[in-house]
C-alpha positions as CSV (number, residue, x, y, z in Angstrom):
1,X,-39.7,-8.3,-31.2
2,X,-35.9,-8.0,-32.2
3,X,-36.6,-5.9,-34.9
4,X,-38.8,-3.6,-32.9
5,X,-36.2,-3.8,-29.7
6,X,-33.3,-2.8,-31.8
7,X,-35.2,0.3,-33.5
8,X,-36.2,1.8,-29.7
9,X,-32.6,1.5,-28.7
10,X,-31.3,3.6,-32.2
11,X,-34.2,5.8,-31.0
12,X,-32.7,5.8,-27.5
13,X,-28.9,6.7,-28.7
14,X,-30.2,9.3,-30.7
15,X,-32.9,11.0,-28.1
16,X,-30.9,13.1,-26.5
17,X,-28.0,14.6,-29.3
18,X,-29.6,18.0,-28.7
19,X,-28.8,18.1,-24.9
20,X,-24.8,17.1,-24.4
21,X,-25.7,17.1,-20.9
22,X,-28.2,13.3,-21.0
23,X,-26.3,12.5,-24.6
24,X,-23.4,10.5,-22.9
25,X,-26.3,8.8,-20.2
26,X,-28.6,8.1,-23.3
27,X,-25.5,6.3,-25.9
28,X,-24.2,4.5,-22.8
29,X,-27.4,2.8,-21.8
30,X,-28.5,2.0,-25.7
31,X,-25.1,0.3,-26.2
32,X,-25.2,-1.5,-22.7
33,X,-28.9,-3.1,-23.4
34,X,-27.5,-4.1,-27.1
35,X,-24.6,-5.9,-25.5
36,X,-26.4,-7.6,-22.3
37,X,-29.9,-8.1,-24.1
38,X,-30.6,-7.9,-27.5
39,X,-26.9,-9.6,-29.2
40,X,-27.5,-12.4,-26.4
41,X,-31.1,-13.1,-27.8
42,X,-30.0,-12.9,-31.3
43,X,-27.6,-15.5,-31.0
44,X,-30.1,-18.0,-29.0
45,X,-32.6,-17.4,-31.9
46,X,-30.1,-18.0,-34.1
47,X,-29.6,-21.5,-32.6
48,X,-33.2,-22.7,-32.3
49,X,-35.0,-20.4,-35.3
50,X,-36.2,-22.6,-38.6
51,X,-33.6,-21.8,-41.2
52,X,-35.6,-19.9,-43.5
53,X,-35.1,-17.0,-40.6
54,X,-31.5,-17.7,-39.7
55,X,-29.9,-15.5,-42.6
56,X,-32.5,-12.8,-40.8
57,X,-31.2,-12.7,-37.3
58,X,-27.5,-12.9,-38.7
59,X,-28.5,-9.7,-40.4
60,X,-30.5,-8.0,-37.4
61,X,-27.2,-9.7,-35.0
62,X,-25.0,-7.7,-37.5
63,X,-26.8,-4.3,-37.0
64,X,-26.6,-5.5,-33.4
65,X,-22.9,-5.3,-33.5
66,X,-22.7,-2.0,-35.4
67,X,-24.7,-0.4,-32.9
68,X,-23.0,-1.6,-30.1
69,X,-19.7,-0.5,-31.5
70,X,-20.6,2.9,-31.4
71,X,-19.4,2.8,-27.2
72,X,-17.8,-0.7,-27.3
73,X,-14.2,-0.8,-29.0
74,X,-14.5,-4.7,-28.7
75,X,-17.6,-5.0,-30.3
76,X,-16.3,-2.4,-32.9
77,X,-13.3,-4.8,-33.7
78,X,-15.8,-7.8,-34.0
79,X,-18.1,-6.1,-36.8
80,X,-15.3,-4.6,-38.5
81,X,-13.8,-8.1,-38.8
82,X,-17.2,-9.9,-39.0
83,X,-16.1,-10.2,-43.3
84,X,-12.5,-11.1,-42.6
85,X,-11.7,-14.8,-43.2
86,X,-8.2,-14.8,-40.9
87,X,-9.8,-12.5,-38.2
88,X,-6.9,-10.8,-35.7
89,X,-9.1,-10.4,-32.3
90,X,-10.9,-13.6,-32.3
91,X,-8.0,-15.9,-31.7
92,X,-6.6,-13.1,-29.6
93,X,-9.3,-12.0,-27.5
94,X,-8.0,-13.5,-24.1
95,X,-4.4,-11.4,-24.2
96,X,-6.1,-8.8,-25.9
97,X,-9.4,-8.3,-23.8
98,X,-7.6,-6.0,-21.3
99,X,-5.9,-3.6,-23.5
100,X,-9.2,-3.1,-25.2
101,X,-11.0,-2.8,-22.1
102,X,-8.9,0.1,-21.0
103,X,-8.6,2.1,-24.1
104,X,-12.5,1.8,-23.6
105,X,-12.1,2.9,-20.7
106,X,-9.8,5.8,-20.7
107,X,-12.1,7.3,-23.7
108,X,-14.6,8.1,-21.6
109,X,-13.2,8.7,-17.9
110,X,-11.8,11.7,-17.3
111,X,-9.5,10.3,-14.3
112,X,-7.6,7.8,-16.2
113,X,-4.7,9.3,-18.5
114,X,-2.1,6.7,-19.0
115,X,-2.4,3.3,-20.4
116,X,1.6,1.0,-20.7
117,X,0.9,-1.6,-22.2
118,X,3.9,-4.3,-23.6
119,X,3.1,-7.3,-25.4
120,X,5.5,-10.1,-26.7
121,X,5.8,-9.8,-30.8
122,X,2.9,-10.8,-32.6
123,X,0.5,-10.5,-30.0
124,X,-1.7,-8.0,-32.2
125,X,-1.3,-4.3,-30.1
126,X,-0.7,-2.5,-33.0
127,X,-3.6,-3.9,-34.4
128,X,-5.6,-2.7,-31.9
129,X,-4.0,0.5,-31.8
130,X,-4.8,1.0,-34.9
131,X,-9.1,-0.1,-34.8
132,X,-8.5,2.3,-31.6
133,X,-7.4,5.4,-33.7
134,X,-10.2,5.1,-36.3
135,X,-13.2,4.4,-33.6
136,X,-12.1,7.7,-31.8
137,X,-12.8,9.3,-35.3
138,X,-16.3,7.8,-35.0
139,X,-17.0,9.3,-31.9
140,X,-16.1,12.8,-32.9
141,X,-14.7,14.0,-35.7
142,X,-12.9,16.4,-34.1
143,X,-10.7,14.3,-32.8
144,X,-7.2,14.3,-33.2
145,X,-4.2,11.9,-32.6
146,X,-0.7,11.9,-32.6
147,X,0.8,8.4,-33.7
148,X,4.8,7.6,-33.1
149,X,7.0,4.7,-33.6
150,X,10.8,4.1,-34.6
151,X,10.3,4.2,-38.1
152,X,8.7,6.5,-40.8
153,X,7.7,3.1,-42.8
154,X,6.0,1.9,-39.4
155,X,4.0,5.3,-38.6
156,X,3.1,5.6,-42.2
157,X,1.9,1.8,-42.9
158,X,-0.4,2.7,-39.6
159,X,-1.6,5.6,-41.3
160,X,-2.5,3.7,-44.2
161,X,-4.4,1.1,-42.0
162,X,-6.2,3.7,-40.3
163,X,-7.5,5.7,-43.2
164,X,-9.1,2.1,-44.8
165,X,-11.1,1.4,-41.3
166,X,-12.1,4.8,-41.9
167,X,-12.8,4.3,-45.9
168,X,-15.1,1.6,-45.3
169,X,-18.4,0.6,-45.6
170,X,-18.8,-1.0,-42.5
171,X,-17.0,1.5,-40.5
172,X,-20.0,4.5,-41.8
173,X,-22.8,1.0,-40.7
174,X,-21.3,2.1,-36.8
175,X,-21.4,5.6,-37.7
176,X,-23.9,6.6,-39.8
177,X,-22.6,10.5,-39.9
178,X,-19.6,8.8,-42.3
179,X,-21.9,7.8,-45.2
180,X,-22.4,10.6,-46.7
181,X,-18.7,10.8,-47.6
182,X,-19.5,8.0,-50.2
183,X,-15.6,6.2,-48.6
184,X,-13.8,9.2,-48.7
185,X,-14.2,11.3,-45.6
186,X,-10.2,12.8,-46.2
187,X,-9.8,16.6,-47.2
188,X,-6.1,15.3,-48.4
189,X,-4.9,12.5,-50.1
190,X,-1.5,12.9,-47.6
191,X,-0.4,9.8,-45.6
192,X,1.7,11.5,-43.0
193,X,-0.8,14.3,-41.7
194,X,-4.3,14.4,-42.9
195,X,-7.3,15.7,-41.7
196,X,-10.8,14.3,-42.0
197,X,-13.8,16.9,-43.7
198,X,-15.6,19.0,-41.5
199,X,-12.9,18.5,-38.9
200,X,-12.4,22.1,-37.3
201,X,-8.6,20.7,-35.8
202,X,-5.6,21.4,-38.3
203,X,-4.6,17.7,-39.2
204,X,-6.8,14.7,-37.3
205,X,-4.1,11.9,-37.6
206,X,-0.3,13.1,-37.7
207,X,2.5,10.0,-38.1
208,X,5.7,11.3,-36.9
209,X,8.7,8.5,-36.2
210,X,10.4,8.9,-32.8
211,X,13.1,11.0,-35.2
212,X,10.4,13.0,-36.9
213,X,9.1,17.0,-36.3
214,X,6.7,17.4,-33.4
215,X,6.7,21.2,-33.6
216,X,4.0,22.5,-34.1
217,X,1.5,19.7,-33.7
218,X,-0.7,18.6,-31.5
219,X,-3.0,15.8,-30.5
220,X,-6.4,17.1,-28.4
221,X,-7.6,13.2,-27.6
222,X,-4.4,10.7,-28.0
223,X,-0.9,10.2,-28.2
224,X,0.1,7.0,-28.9
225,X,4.2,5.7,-28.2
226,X,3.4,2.4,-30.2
227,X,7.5,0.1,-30.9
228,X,9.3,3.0,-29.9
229,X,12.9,0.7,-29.5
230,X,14.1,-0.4,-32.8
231,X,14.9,-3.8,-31.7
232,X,17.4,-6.2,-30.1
233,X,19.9,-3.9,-31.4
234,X,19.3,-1.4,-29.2
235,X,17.9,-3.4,-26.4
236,X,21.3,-2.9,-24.7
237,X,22.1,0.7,-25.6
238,X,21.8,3.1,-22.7
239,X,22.0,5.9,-24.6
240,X,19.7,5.7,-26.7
241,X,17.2,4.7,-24.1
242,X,18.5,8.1,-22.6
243,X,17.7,9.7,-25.7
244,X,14.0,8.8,-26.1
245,X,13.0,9.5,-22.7
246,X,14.6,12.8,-22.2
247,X,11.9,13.9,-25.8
248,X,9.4,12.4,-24.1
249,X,10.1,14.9,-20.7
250,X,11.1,17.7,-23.0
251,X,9.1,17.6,-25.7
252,X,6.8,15.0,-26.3
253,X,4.7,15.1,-23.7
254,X,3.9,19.2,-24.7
255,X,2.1,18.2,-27.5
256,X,-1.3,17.9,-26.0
257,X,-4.1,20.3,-27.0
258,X,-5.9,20.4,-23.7
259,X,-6.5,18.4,-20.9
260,X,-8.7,15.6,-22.3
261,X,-5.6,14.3,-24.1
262,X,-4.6,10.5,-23.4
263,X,-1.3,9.4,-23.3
264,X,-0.5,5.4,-24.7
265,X,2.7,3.8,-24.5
266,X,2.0,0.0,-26.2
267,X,5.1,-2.1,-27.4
268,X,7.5,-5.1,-26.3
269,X,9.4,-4.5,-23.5
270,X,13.4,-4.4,-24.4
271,X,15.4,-3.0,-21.7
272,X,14.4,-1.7,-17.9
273,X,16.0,1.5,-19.0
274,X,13.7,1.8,-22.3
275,X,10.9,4.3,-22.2
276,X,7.9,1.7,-21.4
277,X,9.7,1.1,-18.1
278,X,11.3,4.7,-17.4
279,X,7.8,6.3,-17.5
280,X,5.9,3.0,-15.7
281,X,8.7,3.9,-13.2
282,X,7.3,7.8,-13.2
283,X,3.6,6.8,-12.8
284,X,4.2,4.4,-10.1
285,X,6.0,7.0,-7.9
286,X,3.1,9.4,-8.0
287,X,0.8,6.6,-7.0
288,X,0.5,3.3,-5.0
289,X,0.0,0.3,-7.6
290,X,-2.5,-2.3,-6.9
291,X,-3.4,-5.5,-9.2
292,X,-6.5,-5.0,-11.6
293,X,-9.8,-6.9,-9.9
294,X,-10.7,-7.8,-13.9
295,X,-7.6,-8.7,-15.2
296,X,-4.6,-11.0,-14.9
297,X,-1.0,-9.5,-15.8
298,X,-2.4,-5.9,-15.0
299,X,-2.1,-3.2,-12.7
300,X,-3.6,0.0,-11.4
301,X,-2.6,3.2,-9.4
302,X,-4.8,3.8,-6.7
303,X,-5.4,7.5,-7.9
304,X,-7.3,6.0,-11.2
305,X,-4.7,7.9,-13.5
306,X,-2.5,5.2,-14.6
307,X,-2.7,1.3,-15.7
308,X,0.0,-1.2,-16.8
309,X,-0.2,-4.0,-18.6
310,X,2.1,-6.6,-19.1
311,X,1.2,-9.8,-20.7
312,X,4.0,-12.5,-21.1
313,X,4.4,-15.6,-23.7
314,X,4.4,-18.3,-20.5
315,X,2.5,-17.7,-17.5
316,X,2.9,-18.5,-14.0
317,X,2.1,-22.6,-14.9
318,X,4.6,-22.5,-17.8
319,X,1.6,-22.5,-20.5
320,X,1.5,-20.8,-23.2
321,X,-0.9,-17.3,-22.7
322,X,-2.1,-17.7,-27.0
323,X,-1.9,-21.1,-28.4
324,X,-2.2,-19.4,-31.9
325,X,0.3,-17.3,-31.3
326,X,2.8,-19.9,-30.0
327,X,2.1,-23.3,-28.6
328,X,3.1,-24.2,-25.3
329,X,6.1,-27.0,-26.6
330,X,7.3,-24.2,-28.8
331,X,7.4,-21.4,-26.1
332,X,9.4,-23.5,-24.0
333,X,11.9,-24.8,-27.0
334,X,12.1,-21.0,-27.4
335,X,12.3,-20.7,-23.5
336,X,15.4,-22.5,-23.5
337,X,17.4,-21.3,-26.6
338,X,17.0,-17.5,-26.0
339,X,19.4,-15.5,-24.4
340,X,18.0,-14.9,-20.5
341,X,18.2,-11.2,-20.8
342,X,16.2,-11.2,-24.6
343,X,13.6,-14.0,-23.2
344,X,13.0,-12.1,-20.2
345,X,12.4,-8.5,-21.2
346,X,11.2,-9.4,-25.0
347,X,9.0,-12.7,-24.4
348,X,7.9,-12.1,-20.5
349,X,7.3,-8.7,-20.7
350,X,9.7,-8.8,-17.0
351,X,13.0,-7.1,-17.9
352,X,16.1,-8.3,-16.2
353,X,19.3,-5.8,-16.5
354,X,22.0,-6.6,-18.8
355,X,24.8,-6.1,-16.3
356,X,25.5,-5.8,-13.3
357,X,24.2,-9.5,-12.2
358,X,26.7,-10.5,-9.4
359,X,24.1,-13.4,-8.5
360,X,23.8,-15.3,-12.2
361,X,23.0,-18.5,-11.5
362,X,27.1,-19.1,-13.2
363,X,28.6,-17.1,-10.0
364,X,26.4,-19.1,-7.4
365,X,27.7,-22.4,-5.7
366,X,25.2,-25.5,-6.2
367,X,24.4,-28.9,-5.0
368,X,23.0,-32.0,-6.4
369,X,22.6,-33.2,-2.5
370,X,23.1,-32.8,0.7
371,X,26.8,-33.7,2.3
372,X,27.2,-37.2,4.1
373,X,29.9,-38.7,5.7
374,X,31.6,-41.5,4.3
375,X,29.4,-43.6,6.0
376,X,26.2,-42.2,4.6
377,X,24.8,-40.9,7.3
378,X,23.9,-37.0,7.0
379,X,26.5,-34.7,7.3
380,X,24.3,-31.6,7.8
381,X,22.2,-30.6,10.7
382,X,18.9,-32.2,11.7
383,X,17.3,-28.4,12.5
384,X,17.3,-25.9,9.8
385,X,17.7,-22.3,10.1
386,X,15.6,-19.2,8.5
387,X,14.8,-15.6,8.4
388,X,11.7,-14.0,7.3
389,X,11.2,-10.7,5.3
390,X,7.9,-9.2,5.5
391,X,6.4,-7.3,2.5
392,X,6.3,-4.1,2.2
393,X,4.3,-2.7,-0.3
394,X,1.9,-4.3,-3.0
395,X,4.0,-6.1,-5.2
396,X,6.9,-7.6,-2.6
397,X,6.9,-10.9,-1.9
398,X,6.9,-12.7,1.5
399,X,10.4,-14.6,1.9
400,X,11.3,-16.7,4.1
401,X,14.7,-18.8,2.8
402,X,15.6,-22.0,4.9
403,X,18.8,-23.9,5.0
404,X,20.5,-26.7,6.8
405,X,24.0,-26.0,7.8
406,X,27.5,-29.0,8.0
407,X,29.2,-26.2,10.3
408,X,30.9,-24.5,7.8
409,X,28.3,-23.8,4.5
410,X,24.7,-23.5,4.5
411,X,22.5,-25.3,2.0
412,X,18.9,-23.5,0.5
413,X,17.0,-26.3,0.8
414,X,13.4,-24.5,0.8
415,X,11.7,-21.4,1.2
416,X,8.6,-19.6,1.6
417,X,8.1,-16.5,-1.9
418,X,5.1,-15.4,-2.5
419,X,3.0,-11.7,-3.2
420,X,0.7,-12.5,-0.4
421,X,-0.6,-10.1,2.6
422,X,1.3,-10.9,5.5
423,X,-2.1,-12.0,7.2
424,X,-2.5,-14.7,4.8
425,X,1.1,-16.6,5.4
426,X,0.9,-17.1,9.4
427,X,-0.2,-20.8,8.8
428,X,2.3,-21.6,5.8
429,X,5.0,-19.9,8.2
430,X,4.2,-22.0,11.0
431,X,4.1,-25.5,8.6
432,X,7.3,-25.0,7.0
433,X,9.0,-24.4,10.9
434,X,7.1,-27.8,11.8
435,X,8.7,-29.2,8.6
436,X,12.1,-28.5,8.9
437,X,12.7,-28.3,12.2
438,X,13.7,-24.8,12.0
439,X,15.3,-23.8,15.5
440,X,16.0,-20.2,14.7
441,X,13.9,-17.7,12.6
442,X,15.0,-13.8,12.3
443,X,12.1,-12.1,11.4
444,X,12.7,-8.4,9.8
445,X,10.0,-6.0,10.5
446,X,9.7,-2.5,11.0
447,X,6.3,-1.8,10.6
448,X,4.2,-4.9,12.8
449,X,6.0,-5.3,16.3
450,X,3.0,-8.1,17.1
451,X,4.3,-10.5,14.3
452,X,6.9,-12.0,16.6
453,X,3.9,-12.3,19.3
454,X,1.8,-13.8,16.8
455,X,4.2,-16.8,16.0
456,X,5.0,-17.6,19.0
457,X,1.4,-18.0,20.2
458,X,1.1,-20.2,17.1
459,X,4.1,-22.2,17.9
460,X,2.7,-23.1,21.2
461,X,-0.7,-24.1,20.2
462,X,1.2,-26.6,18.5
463,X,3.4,-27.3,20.8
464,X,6.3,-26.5,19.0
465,X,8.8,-25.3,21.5
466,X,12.2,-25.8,19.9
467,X,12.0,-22.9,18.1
468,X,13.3,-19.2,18.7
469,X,12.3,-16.3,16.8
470,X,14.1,-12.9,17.1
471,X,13.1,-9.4,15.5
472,X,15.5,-6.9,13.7
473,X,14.8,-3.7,12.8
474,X,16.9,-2.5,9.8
475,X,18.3,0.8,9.7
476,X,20.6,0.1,7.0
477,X,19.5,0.6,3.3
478,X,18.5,-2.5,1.0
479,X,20.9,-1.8,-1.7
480,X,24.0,-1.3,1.0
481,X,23.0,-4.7,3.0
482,X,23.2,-6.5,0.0
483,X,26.0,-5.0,-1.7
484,X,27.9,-5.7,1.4
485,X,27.2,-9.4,2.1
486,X,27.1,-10.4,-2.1
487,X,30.1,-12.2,-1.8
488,X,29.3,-14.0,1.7
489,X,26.3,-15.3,-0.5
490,X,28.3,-16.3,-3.2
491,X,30.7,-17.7,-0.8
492,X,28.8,-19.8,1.9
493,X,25.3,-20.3,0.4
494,X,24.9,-23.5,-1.8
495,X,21.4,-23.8,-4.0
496,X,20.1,-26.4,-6.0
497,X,20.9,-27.5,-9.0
498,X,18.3,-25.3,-11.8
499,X,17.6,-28.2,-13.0
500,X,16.0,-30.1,-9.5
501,X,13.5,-27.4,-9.7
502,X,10.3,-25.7,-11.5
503,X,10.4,-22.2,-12.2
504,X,6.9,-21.5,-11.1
505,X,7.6,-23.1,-7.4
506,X,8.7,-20.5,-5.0
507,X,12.1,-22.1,-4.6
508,X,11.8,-21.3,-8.7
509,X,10.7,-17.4,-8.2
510,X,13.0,-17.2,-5.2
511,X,15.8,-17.9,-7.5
512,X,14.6,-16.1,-10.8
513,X,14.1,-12.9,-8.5
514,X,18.0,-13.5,-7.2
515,X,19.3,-14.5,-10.5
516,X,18.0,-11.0,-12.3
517,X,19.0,-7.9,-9.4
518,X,21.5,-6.1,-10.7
519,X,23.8,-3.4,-9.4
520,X,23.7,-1.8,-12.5
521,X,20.1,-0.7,-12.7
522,X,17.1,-0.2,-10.4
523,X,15.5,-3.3,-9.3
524,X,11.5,-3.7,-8.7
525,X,12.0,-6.2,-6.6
526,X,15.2,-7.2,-3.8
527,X,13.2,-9.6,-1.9
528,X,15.2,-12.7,-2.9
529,X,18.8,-10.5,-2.3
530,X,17.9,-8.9,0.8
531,X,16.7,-11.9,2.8
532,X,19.6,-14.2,1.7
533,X,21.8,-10.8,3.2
534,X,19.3,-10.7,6.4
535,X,20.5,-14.2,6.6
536,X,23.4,-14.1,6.2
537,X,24.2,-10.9,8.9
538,X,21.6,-12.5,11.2
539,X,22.7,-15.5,11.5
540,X,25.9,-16.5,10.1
541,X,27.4,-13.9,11.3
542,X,25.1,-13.7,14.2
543,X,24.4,-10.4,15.1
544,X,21.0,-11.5,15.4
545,X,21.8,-14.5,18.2
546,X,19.4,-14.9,20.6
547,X,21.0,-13.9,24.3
548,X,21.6,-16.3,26.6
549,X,21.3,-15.6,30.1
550,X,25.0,-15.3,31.9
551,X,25.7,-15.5,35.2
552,X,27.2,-12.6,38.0
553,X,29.1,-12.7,40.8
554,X,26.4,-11.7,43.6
555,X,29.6,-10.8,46.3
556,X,30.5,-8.1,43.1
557,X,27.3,-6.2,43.9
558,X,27.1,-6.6,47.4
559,X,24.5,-8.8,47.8
């Protein structure tokens, strides 16, 4: 039955290669049947079967594979790799999963043009950059691709790699059109540029380093940005970040043959000014960015042009994202020997500036406690005080800072920072003003004037009365407020000691996200910043304060 299932779905690929119009239909549900039906039955039979048939459903699970890969890049990799002993994807899969998934992707939708993708070193995106560039040539050999990097060894060691997936038997099992090239399907024995037989383009695969000629060629289906900073060396070098990204506006980017071409920028990220970030910061102006439903650590525009990926060494639990990569003990070791600026942008894919930091945790004042008096009773308020900073768009976080106050400096003691709709914090809001006896919350918003209405109502269903909330609407820019009040923050605010605190709490994020704005650079996020500067205009300056009612002569006005 397996035998006979598998023939009828070669018979369906094939059915329809003399109509282009059904062809895509026909190769998309053969490949789709392989993957949900026939490769899931295989490997059951192989489980149960008498072992005189085992080495026969290996062989048919195999063909399976081969077939599947003619549509799957995943299931490409897997055959390809199915005679390697130290196999690449298989301990990768997880990290890897969603850059394959969208190279698959943008190969065959016409909406989707840009894939950036950064990975911490080691993680294997080269490597499947490289499976990528030789499964396009299985689709059509008409292909062609442009290939950069930093270095004329690196572009040309890719070449090499390419031209063996190509070379091999297993690669013309997927795509039977290859065998008859007998392992050499080259018209050239070139590294750099070489074109494949029968190809009617003028070189399929050009190497070029980011230094290299680009006149004069083009790439009709892919060009791929793959390490284009040298290193820590450069991490901190504005200009040649400059450099890079003005080729890519000016010249670059005009090496497309057509419309169906497919940019992909893959590499570690090393600076916010390097060329993964400055065009991320291009697509995401033309479109609003929403998280992936599929995938953790990626991101979509809203338009279906663009995707990001950004996959870092410790996740949000402080685990390790590839134990074979890098354990969890030794990430952490690595964590806490690495300069902040390198472990941020090279390891967590989350690049910080390298100046400009007027909030490093070294300029900030701390505490290990709270003040008493000498005779041990509290010296701080019993009531707390707080302001709340609504989100704006997708990736803004909710913050809502608290601190106690000894008349004179304020203490963070807790806080409220999370990426969360607005309608999903009312009740967390509410608890932490039960908790701390917060009597006075600022609430900036200038888009929902019922938010204020809202909390109150919520306030007295729980009969909590001793607290006042007041609005402001901000008519000053972000970056002004803060650059105004930094050194009220660093003056009057006291935090807690890094150490008293995990870096995946919110009083953790709160803190990393304050730690990293610079005034150097353009910051993603100013959440942490401008609430602490809400705060302090608000309310320890109090421009914010909450009227009290004054009373007036009635003889004055004649009454």
């Amino acid at each position: 039955m397996c035998e006979n299932l598998h023939a009828l779905l070669l018979d369906l690929y094939d059915c329809e290669k003399n109509n282009p119009r059904n062809k895509e239909e026909a190769e998309k549900r053969a490949c789709k049947y392989v993957i949900t039906v026939l490769i899931p039955t295989l490997e059951k039979r192989m489980t149960i079967c008498e072992i005189e048939y085992q080495h026969k459903y290996y062989y048919l699970w195999e063909k399976a594979y081969a077939l599947a890969g003619r549509r799957s890049l995943e299931h490409f990799i897997d055959y390809m790799e199915m005679d390697k002993v130290n196999k690449v994807l298989s301990g990768r899969r997880e990290i890897l999963k969603p850059f394959i998934y969208y190279l698959n992707k943008i190969t065959f939708d016409e909406t989707l043009r840009y894939i950036i993708c950064s990975y911490y070193p080691s993680a294997g995106k080269s490597f499947v950059s490289t499976f990528y560039s030789a499964w396009l040539y299985g689709l059509d050999v008409n292909n062609s691709i442009i290939r950069m990097s930093y270095s004329e060894d690196l572009v040309l060691g890719f070449s090499r790699s390419t031209k063996e997936i190509i070379s091999s038997p297993r690669f013309a099992e997927v795509f039977p059109a290859f065998k008859s090239y007998n392992g050499n399907p080259f018209s050239t024995k070139i590294v750099d540029n070489w074109k494949l037989r029968d190809a009617s383009v003028v070189y399929s695969y050009m190497a070029i380093s980011r230094d290299g000629q680009v006149t004069g060629k083009r790439a009709n289906r892919a060009m791929i940005f793959d390490d284009m900073t040298k290193g820590a060396d450069e991490a901190t070098n504005s200009a040649i970040h400059a450099k890079y990204y003005d080729q890519w506006k000016t010249e670059w980017i005009n090496r497309t043959d057509g419309k169906r071409t497919k940019f992909i920028f893959v590499g570690t990220m090393w600076s916010p000014e390097d060329i993964l970030n400055r065009v991320t910061q291009d697509r995401e102006s033309l479109s609003e960015v929403v998280p992936s439903k599929l995938f953790k650590y990626c991101w979509e525009t809203t338009d279906g042009t663009s995707v990001f990926i950004r996959v870092p060494l410790l996740d949000e639990n402080d685990e390790t994202t590839c134990d074979i990569i890098m354990s969890t003990e030794e990430a952490r070791q690595l964590r806490d020997t690495t300069d902040e600026f390198l472990w941020s942008c090279v390891y967590q894919q989350s690049p910080i500036p390298p100046t400009g930091l007027n909030f490093a945790d070294e300029l900030l004042n701390h505490y290990e406690r709270l003040p008493v008096n000498p005779d041990g009773s509290p010296a701080y308020s019993n009531y707390s005080l707080a302001v709340l900073d609504t989100t704006r768009k997708g990736k803004d976080n909710v913050s809502m800072p608290i601190f106690k106050t000894d008349g004179e400096s304020y203490y963070f003691i807790d806080c409220l920072f999370k990426a969360k709709a607005m309608t999903d914090m009312y009740d967390e809001i509410i608890a932490k003003i039960e908790e701390h006896n917060i009597t006075w919350l600022v609430v900036e918003n200038n888009t929902d004037t019922s938010l204020k209405t809202l909390l109150d109502q919520k306030l007295k269903e729980k009969g909590i009365v001793t607290c006042v909330i007041t609005e402001k609407y901000n008519t000053v820019k972000k970056e002004m407020r803060i650059m105004q009040n930094q050194g009220l923050i660093r003056k009057l605010l006291y935090f807690k000691d890094k150490r008293s605190y995990t870096k995946t709490s919110d009083y953790g994020r709160f803190m990393s996200n304050l730690t990293t704005y610079s005034f150097d650079y353009p910051n993603k996020h100013d959440d942490a910043p401008d609430s602490l500067s809400l705060f302090v205009t608000e309310i320890i300056l109090e421009k914010g304060k909450p009227s009290k009612p004054q009373p007036i002569n009635r003889y004055m006005l004649g009454v």
